[in-house]
N, C-alpha and C positions, 0 to 999 in steps of 0.2 A: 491633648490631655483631657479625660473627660475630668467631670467634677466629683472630687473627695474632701474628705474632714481630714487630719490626722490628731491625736491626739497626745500628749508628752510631760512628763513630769524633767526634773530637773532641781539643781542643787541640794541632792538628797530630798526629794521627794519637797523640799520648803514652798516649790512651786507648780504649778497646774498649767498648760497650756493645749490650744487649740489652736488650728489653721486649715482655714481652706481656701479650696479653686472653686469657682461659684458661674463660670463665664456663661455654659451652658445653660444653667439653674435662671440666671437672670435673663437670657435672650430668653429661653422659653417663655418667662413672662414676659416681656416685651412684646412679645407677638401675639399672646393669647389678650394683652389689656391694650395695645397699641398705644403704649405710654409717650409720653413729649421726653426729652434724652433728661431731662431736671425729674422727673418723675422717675424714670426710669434708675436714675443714678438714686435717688431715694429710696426706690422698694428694695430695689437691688442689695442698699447694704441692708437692709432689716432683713432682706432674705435671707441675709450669708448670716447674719447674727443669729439668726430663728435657727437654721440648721445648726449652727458649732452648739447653738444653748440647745438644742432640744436634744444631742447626743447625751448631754448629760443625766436625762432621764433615768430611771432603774427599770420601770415597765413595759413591758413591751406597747401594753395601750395606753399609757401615759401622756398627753398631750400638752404641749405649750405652745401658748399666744400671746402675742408682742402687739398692742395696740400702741399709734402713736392720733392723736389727736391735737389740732392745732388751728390759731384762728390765719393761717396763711393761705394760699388759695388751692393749696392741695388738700386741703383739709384736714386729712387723715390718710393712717395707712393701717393695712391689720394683715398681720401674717403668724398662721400655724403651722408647726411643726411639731414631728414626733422621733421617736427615739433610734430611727433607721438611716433619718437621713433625706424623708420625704418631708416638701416644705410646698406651700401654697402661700397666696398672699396680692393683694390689690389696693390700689390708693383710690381713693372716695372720688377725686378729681384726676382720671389719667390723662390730660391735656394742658396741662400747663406750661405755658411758654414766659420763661423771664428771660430777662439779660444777664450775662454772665457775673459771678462776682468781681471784687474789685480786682483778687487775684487771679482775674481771665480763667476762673473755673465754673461749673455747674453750680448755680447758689441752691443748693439744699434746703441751706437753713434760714433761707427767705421762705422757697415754697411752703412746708413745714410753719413756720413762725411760732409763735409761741401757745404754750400746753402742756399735755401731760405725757410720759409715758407710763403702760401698764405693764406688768408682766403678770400673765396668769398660768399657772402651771394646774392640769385638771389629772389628780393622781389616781381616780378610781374613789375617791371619800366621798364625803356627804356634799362636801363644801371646796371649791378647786383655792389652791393658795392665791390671793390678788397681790401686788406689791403695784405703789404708784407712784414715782415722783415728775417734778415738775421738768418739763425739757429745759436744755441748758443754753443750745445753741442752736436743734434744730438741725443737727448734722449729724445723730442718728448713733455716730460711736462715741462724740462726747459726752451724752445723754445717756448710755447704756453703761457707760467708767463711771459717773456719776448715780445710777440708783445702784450697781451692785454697793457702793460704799456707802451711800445713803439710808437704802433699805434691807441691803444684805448682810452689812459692813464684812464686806469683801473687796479689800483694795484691789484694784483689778486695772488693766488698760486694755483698750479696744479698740483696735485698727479697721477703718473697713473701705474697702473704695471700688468703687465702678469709672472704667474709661470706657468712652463711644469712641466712636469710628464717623468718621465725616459722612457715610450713610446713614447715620443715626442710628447703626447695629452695634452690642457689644463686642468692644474690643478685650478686654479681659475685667476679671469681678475678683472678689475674695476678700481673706480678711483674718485677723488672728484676737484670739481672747487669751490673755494670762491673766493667774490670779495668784495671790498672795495664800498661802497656809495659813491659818492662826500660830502655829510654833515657827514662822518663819523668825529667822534672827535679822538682827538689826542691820548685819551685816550686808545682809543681801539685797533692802531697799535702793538705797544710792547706787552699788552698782545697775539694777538693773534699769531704776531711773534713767542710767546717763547711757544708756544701749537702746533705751526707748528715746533717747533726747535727738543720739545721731540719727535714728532713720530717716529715710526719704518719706513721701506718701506709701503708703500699701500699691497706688495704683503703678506707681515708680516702679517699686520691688516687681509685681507681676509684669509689667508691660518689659522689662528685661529679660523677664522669661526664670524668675524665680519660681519652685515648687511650694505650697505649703512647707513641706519637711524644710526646706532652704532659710524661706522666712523664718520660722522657727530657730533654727543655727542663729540666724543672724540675731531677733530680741534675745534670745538666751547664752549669744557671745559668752565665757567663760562661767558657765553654770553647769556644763555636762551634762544634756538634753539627754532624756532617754525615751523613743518612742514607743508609746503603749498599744496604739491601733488605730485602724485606718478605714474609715467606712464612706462607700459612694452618697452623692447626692444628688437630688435634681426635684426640679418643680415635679407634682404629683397632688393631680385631687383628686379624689375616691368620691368625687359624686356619678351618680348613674341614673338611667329611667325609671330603675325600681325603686332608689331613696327616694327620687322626687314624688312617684308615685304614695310611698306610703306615707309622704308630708301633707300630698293632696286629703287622701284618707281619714287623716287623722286631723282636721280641719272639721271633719262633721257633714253631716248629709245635709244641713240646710245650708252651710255654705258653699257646697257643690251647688246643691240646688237653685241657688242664685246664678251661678254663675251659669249654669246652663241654660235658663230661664231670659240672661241678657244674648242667648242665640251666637256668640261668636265665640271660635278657638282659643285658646288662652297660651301663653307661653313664657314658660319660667325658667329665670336666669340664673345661671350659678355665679354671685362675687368673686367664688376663688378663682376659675378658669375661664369665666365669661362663658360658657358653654350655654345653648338654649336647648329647653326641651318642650316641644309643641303639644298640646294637648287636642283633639278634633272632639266635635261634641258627644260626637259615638263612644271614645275612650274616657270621657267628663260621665257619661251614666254608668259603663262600666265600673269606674273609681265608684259611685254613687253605691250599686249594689253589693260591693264590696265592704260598704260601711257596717259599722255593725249595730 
């Protein structure tokens, strides 16, 4: 099954929901940051979050980014996403090894520990929207239920989970967002409370071999889900030799000029993909003449 989004309203429109398969989306990272499986289980859900949030976009160049910050020993995480379906994203520390939680799972919300999360949406304006609250638990979907209703006040709940494989490879990813309407009626809170009450984990549902759309049936049990669309996802950074090149550029001729001045090739990292790009001193004077 590759990885998609779907998307679904439900009990006459009172409701909004989102659900994806993310398996592929998160080994890709995995392999490009060679995350420790606690790591990996962290960026993993911000990555399935960053994609279901970022479909919500209207633009097509519209970007969103999910900073998490934290004094735990993964530090941080930062992951962008846009309105397609393409997602990037890296932890500050990709090597952290803990012991399991006490319920023999991936502790998250050790690595993480305590801080902020951001959400920034950049619309094409002067100024991108920031919203920040405090994390809650450190486990990434508790934290994200808690600022849409903090900062968005949009009661909302958010599923997300990553399971490994005794190789340390993803075994399946994903994850689902519902949200409340503002005309939602009273009626429909409790129920759908007590449908989010029974579920198992998210990683339950997929490791069964449930689809998004299935998941979805299941939180919206007697709402009458209606699916609206359905778009692929997967890791994607859009850096290249020419962006790095014109970052070089746009730095200045005296700071080329240093750097060629200390005689050795230089090479620059991209966070999101970990990709390197070598500069030789012959290509450091080229950039130089290039300046303007």
């Amino acid at each position: 099954m590759k990885d998609y989004i779907v998307r679904a309203t439900a009990a006459g429109a009172q409701i909004r929901a989102f659900a994806a398969a993310t398996r592929d989306t998160v080994e890709a990272a995995r392999q490009a940051h060679n995350t420790s499986p606690v790591v990996t289980a962290g960026l993993g859900r911000l990555l399935t979050a960053g994609a279901m949030m970022g479909t919500m976009l209207k633009g097509e160049d519209d970007l969103l980014t999910l900073q998490v910050k934290g004094d735990g020993p993964m530090k941080g995480m930062t992951v962008t996403a846009d309105a397609n379906g393409h997602v990037k994203g890296y932890a500050v520390e990709p090597q952290v090894i803990l012991p399991a939680s006490p319920r023999g799972k991936l502790d998250v919300g050790r690595a993480v520990g305590s801080g902020t999360l951001s959400v920034i949406r950049d619309m094409g304006l002067k100024e991108p929207y920031v919203g920040q609250t405090a994390l809650q638990t450190g486990e990434i979907g508790d934290d994200l239920t808690y600022y849409f209703a903090a900062s968005e006040q949009v009661p909302s709940s958010v599923g997300l989970g990553v399971l490994m494989e005794k190789n340390n490879t993803v075994r399946c990813a994903g994850g689902f967002l519902v949200q409340l309407m503002p005309f939602a009626s009273e009626e429909v809170i409790p129920r759908l409370e007590k449908n989010l009450s029974g579920l198992t984990s998210v990683t339950a549902l997929l490791d069964c071999g449930m689809t998004p759309e299935e998941m979805l049936e299941r939180v919206l049990d007697g709402f009458d889900p209606e699916f609206t669309g359905k778009t692929g996802c997967g890791f994607f950074c859009n850096c290249s030799r020419e962006r790095v090149e014109k970052a070089l550029i746009s730095i200045g001729k005296q700071e080329l000029s240093d750097m060629i001045e200390e005689g050795k090739p230089i090479e620059i990292n991209c966070h999101f993909c970990n990709k390197n790009y070598a500069f030789e001193l012959d290509g450091l004077k080229e950039l130089m003449r290039r300046c303007r």
